[in-house]
N, C-alpha and C positions, 0 to 999 in steps of 0.2 A: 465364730460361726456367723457366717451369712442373713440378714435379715429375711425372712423367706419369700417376701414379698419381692416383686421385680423391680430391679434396681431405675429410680428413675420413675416407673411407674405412676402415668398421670403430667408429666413435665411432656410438652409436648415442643416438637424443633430438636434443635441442637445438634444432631447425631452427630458430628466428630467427636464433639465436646464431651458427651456420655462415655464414649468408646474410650477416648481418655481415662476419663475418672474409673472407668468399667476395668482398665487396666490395671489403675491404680489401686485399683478395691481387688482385683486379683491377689497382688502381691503383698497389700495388706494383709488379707486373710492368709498369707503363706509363710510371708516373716514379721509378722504384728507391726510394720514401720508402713505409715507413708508418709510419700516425700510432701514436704513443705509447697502448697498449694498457691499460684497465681493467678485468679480468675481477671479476664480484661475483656472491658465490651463498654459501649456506648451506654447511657442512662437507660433505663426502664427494657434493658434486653436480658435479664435473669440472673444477673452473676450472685446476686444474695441466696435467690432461690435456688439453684444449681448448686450453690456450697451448700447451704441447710440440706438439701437433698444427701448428698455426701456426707455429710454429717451422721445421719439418721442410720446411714448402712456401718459406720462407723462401729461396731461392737466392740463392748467392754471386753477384758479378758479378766474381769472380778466381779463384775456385777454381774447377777441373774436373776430373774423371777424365779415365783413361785412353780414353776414347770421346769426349771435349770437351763431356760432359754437366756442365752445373755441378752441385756439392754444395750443400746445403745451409749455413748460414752456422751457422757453432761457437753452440751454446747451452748458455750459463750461470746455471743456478736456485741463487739464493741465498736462504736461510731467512733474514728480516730480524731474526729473534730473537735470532741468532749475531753481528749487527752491533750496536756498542758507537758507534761513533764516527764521524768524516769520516777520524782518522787511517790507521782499519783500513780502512775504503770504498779511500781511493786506493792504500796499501800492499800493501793483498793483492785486490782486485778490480779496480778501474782498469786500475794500470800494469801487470801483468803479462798481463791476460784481454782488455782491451780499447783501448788504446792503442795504435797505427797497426795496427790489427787489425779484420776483420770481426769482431761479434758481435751476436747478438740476447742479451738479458740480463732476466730474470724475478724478481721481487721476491717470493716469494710472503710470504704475510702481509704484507703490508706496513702495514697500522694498528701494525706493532710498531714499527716505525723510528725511532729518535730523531730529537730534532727537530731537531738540528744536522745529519742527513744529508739529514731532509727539506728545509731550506732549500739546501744544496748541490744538491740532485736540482731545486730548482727552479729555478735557478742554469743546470746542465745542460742541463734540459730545456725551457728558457726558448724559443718560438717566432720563427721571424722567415723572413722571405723565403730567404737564403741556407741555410736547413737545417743550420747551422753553430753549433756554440756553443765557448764557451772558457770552463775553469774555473783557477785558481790557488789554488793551498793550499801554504803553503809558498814553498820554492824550485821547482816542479814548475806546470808550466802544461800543461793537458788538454787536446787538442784535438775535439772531437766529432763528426762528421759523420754527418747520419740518414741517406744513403744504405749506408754499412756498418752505423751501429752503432742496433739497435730495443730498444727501452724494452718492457717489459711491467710488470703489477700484478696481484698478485691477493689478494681480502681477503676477509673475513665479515665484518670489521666495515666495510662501506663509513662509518655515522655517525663512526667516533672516524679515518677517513685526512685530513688536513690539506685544507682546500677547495682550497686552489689548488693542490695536489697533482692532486687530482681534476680540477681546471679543467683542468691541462695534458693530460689523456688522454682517446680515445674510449671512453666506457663501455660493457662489454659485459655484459649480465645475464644471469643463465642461467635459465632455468625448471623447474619441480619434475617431474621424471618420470611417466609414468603406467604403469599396471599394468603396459599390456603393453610399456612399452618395459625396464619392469624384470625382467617376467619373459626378457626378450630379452637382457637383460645377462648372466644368470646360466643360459642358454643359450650365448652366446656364451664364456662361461667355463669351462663346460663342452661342449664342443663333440661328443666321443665318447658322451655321457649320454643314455639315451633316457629321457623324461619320458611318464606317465600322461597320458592327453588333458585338457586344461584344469588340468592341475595347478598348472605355472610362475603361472599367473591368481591362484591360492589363496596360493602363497606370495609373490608380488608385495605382497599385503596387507600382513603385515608387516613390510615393509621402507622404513616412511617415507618413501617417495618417495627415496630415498636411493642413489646408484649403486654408494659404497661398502660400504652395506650390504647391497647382490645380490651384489659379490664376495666380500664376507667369507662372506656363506650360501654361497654357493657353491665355498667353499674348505671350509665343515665338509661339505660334500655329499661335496665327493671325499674327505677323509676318512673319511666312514662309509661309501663306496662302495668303499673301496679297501681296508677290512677287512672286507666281505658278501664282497669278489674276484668284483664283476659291476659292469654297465656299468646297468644297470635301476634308476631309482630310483620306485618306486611311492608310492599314499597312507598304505600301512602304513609304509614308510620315513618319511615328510616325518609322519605322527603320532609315531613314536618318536623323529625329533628333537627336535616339538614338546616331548617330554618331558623328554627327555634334557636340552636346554638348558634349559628352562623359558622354553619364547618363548611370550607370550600373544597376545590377538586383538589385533588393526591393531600389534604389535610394543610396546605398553608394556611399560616396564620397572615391576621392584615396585616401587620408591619412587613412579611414580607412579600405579599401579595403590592403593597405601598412599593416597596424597592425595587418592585419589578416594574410597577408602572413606571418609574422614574427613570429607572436603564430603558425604557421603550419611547423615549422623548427623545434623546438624543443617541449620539453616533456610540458615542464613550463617556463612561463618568468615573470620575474619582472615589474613593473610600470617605473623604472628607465631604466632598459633595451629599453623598447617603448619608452622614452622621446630620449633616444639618437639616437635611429633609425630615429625618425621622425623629432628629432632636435626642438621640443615642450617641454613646460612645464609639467610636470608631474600633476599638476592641470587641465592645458587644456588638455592633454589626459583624461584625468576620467572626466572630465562635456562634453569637448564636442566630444567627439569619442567613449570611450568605452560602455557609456550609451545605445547608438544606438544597438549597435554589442550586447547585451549582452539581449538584448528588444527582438532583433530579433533571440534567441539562436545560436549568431553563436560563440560567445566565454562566459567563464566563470571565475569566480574568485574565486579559492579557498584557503586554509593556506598555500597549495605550491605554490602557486601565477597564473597568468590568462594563462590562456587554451584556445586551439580551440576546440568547439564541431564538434560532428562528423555530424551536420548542413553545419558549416564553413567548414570544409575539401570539403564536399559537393561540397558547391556553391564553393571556388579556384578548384574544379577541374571542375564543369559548367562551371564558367569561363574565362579556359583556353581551355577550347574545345570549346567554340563559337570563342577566340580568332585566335584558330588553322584554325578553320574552311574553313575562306575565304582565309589563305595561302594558303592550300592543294588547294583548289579551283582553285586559281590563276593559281598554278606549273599547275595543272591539263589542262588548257585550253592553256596553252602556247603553240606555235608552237616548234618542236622537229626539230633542224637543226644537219643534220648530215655533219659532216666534211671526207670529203673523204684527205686519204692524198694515193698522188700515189708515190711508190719509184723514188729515187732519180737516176735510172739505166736507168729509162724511159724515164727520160729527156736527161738526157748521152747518151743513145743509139738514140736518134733521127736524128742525123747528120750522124751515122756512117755506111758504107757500110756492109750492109749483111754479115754475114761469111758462104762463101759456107757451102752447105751440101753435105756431101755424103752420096751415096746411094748404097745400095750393087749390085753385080751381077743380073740381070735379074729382075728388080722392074720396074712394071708396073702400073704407077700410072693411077687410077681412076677417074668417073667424079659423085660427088654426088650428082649432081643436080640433077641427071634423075630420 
């Protein structure tokens, strides 16, 4: 039976992605199996959350409450990085979580997984009519059944997860956020917060398309909201964040706001060039800087090596004219003290007696007053 609540309900974006799993919860509810789950998407764009979500709609067909409402089936998120071995898989996950036990069970990262678990999980999750599999390791024989027990995955790195890992699961992709479904996150996180009309819009921009990054903005909102001790966050607030943290336009960060300056000096530059500028590895500039910048056309890579687009040129010269700005500003409002300097003859002649004047023959001085 169905969770009664609507499927997803509260997850906000995704919609292929739902429609997916919305399929999948069909045919669960019709023949108690679904298939072995692939969730793949960039960091902080939902795939943990979208499985737990699935999860939740997951119904036992043993468990129920006190109303003969079934529960939910036991779900177990395991960080694949904390796995070393097949010894520690069956020792501490198998035999204790899921052996003659309902469970749905979550892999997250799972490009971490060594290879000796990933051949056991292929092992596992090896397909066949009966929906049955059996493992042996050891003296210890597994017995598997997909009607209690669901597989999930979830990874960033989909290139480096084992193909026929990948073969065995239905892949589910997630797609990149837009404005408003971000400013809707960080709405949703803040639920008591009343926002400026089209504000949420303005700060959607720099949040990379990213859902974890609408919560985290929206964890320093209630911090700076929770020392103003009001419920109002206005455009003067979300500017003194901007400042406060140092968050820039579409959300770079300096190191690459740094790399762009550097593509804006010359014609062309090398990878090697950027590593020494930045003082980074030349791996970590290309996964985690230039990717960004290149998303957003503000630079390119071509056979003469990476470029600023006439985007980038753009936003460094945006960017140094909001910098300017509040100088001029400043100089602008300063009081103008003028320095009077009086010669040096003025102070000398102050002690000295008059030097007569002469006056010519027949001069009859006047009274101007009258």
């Amino acid at each position: 039976m169905r969770n009664k609540s609507v499927p997803f309900d509260g997850l906000i974006g995704q919609a292929k992605a739902k429609r997916r799993l919305g399929f999948y919860l069909t045919g669960y509810e019709a023949t108690g199996i679904c298939p072995h789950l692939m969730f793949v998407a960039p960091k902080g764009c939902g795939k943990t959350t979208l499985a737990k979500a699935m999860g939740k709609l997951l119904m036992s067909k043993e468990d129920v409450d006190l109303d003969g409402n079934a529960k939910p089936k036991p779900f177990l998120e395991i960080n694949c990085s904390t796995l070393k071995n097949v010894k520690q898989l069956v020792n501490q996950v198998l035999i204790p979580h899921v052996q003659h036990k309902e469970a749905t069970i979550l892999f997250d990262e799972c490009s971490e997984l060594p290879r000796d678990i990933t051949m056991a999980l292929l092992t596992i999750l090896n397909p066949n009519p009966e929906n049955r599999t059996t493992f042996s390791y050891d003296d210890y024989v597994l017995d598997f059944d997909f009607s209690r027990h669901t597989f999930m995955f979830a990874t960033t790195e989909a290139q480096t997860v084992f193909h026929a890992l990948m073969d065995r699961c239905e892949r589910v992709d997630l797609e990149e956020y837009t404005f408003n479904e971000l400013g809707k996150i960080v709405k949703l996180t803040l639920p008591s917060v009343d926002f400026d009309e089209g504000l949420l819009d303005d700060i959607a921009t720099v949040l990379r398309g990213n859902a974890r990054a609408a919560q985290k903005m929206a964890n320093n909102m209630a911090i700076y909201l929770k020392a103003k001790g009001r419920k109002k966050f206005t455009r003067d607030d979300w500017k003194e964040i901007r400042h406060e943290l140092g968050i820039a336009p579409l959300g770079l960060s300096p190191i690459e706001i740094q790399i762009l300056g550097e593509l804006g000096k010359v014609k062309d530059c090398s990878l090697t060039h950027l590593a020494a500028k930045t003082g980074l590895t030349k791996a970590c500039v290309q996964r985690d800087f230039e990717m960004y910048l290149q998303k957003m056309d503000l630079m390119q890579i071509t056979t003469a090596g990476r470029a600023i687009t006439k985007k980038g040129k753009d936003y460094l010269d945006e960017l140094e004219e909001a910098q300017e700005a509040p100088k001029k500003k400043e100089v602008a409002a300063a009081p103008v003290h003028i320095k009077l300097e009086i010669p040096n003859s003025t102070f000398n002649n102050v002690n000295k007696k008059p030097t007569p004047i002469e006056l010519p023959d027949g001069f009859i001085p006047t009274n101007n007053n009258k």
